[in-house]
C-alpha positions, 0 to 999 in steps of 0.5 A: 981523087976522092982523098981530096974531096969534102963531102958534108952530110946533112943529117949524118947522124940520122938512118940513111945518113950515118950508113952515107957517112960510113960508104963515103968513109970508106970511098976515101972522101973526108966527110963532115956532118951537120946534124942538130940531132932531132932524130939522128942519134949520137950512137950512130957515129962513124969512126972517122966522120967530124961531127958537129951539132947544129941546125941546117939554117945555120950551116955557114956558122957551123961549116965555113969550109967550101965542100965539094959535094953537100948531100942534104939529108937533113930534114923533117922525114915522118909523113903522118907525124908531119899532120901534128907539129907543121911548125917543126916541118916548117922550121926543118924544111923551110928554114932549115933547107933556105939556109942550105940552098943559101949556102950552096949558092954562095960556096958554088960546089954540088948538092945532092938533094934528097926528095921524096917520093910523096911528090909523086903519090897517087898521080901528084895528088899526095904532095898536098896531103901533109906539110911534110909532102908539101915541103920536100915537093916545093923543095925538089923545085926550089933546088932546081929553079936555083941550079938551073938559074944559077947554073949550078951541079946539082942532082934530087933523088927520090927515096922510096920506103927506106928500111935495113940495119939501123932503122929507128923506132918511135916517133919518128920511126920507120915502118918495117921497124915499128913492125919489127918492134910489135913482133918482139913485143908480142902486140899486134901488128897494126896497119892503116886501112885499107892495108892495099897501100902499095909502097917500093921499100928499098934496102938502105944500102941500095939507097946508099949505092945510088947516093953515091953514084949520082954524087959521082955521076948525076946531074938535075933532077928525077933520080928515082931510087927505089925498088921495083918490086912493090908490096901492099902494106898489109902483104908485108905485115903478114910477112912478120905472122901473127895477129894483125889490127887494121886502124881507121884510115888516115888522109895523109896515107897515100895509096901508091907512088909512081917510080922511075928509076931509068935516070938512076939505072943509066948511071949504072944503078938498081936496087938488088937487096929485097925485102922478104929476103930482110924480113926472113933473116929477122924472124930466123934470128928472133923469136915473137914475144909472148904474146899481149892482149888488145887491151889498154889500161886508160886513167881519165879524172872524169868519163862518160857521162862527165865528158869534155873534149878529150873523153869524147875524142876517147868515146870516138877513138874506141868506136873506130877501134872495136877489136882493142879493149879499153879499161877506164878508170875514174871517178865516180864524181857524182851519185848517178855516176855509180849507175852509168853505163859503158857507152861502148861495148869495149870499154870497160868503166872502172868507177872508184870514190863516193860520188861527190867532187872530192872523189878526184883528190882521192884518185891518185890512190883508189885509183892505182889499187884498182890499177893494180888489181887490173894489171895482175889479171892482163897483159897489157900494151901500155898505160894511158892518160887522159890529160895530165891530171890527178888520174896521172898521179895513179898512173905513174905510182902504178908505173913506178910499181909495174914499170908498165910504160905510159902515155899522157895526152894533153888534149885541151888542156891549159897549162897557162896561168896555174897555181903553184900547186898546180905547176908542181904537180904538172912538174912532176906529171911530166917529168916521170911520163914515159911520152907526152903528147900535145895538140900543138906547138905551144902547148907542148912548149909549155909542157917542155918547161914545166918537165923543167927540161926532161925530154916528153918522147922516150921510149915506152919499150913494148908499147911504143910502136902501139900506142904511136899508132894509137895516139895517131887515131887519137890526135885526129880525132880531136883536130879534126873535131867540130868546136862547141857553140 
């Protein structure tokens, strides 16, 4: 019977997706996925699965067929990144579910919504916590309101803290892979205070089994796949060893989540695959990195006491982080800057020129000679620099020589109405940086065009999962910083 049946698949190509697509495959079913590959990857497809790119609020455009089931996967799925970009969750979630919710009315077949268990958080409270919990809450209802009022098939599961083979790293990567990827690269693991958070994380295939039950099987709403036994946060880095750094908190970071799975289990499901079982196998077979300092080389144009915004933010970044250490090269721009202090006792101030203005057009090589003395004597995570600037210029010579990965924070920065000098040099700023990061939508959409089309999120190898955590801390402080009078 499944030979006859069109499953699509939103998000095929994404973790939980592509192993979906693979079971569904092997079910006999013919499978279709739609996925506009924001953080699906093209190396995840399933031999016999027809692919096809494009977004979800265009899915009539790209499936005119009528499915039989659709398993809507395809969204926005980062809780903490979600803080930063809630234009991007708003066009994935929003728009992007409004256009498969439209299509589902109009083809009447069955949807299998994949919600969240953020809804759920510390007793509901967390669904109001980031856009990203906000949207998959009002999405689960609004599945729901239409089915019901449509009288539709339909079925919302809630996934609770996916991990297994094909996880992803970075951006938008999952937790138990970002802790895999410290342990390789010999960093520390970092864990968000206070470590207590309790989380059911459930192995993909156990995730995959219930999809498929519930697509056969289940009908409206509250199919709770998750694993019953529950670990702190913190319990599960010490799984991994090693030195672990605790990071400030963060207030999209809920505390636990209530689960229940009794809808599922009367299907005939339960989650079988645990995650020690998965952590163990993973130490068994790779060895930790050598192990790397808590140290970070940063490049900021001007520093303490010459500070704007962003060296602020940096000031109150390394006051939350005592236990990383910070070298800080930049100028010494004016003649009292030679006499200045460290504001922290973490922070190493490295000040290269003569103390004049003249001294950011010299940066770009005072400062990598002084960067390349620093980086002979440490092992460090990654390079840092504040803004895109004439300290960048260093840093990328520095990464040209190294191959030590950098991160560029725009911060306040206005890209707007720049000289052609200045449009070039961003141009080349941008285009070479390992990751880019801005405050908000448009600025990261001026950036995008002055890279001239080159992507600012690629891998920064042994530093990812670090300096994501890092960025994180830094990018709250500066939205949440009160503005000058």
């Amino acid at each position: 019977m499944a030979q006859s049946k069109l499953v699509v698949v939103t998000g095929g190509a994404g973790f939980v997706g592509s192993r979906l697509c693979g079971r569904l495959r092997k079910e006999g079913y013919t499978v279709l996925s739609l996925d506009n590959y924001f953080a699906g990857s093209k190396d995840a497809q399933v031999p016999g699965v027809e692919y096809r790119e494009g977004h979800t609020k265009d899915i009539e455009k790209h499936v005119p067929e009528t499915p039989d089931i659709i398993y809507h996967l395809g969204e926005y799925a980062r809780v903490e990144q979600s803080v930063l970009e809630p234009e991007v969750v708003y066009d994935l979630n929003v728009l992007g579910t409004k256009g498969v919710v439209d299509f589902w009315v109009k083809k009447r077949c069955k949807l299998v919504y994949a919600g969240s268990s953020t809804k759920f958080g510390d007793g509901g409270l967390a669904r109001s916590t980031s856009p990203y919990a906000s949207s998959k809450a009002a999405n689960s209802e609004l599945v729901k309101e239409v089915g019901e009022r449509e009288k539709l098939p339909y079925a919302i599961t809630y996934f609770y803290n996916v991990f297994g083979p094909g996880e992803r790293a970075g951006l938008y990567g999952t937790l138990i892979e970002a802790f895999k990827r410290m342990y390789l690269s010999g960093s520390p693991i970092t864990v968000v205070s206070p470590g207590t958070q309790v989380r059911n994380f459930t192995h993909v295939d156990d995730i995959v089994d219930g999809l498929i039950v519930v697509g056969e099987k289940g009908q409206g709403d509250e199919f709770g796949l998750g694993n019953e036994h529950s670990s702190s946060v913190l319990e599960v880095a010490k799984l991994f060893g090693g030195d672990i750094l605790m990071l400030p908190e963060r207030a999209s970071n809920r505390m636990r989540s209530e689960l229940d799975t009794s809808k599922s289990a009367a299907l005939g499901w339960k989650a079988s695959r645990s995650l020690e079982s998965y952590i163990k196998g993973f130490l068994a077979e790779n060895p930790r990195g050598q192990r790397r300092e808590r140290r970070v080389l940063v490049f900021s144009t001007t520093f303490y006491p010459v500070a704007g915004p962003a060296e602020e933010a940096l000031v109150s970044l390394m006051r939350t982080m005592p236990e990383v250490h910070f070298d800080i090269i930049t100028t010494r721009f004016s003649k009292n800057g030679r006499r200045a202090e460290s504001p922290l006792p973490n922070a190493h101030v490295c000040r290269v020129g003569f103390g004049n203005h003249f001294d950011k057009y010299l940066l770009p090589m005072l400062a990598y000679r002084k960067a390349r003395a620093l980086h002979r004597q440490h092992r460090y995570l990654f390079a840092w620099s504040i803004m895109a600037s004439y300290a960048a210029l260093a840093a990328l010579l520095l990464k040209r020589r190294t191959s030590l990965p950098l991160l560029i924070t725009l911060a306040d920065q206005k890209m707007e109405h720049s000289s052609v000098f200045s449009r070039f040099m961003l141009m080349h700023i941008l285009a070479n940086a390992d990751q880019v990061y801005g405050i908000h939508a448009e600025q990261e959409s001026r950036a995008s065009t002055l890279a001239a089309g080159r992507a600012l999120r690629r891998s920064i190898g042994d530093g990812d999962a670090f300096a994501n955590q890092l960025r994180y801390v830094y990018a709250d402080i500066l939205r949440t910083a009160k503005p000058r009078a």
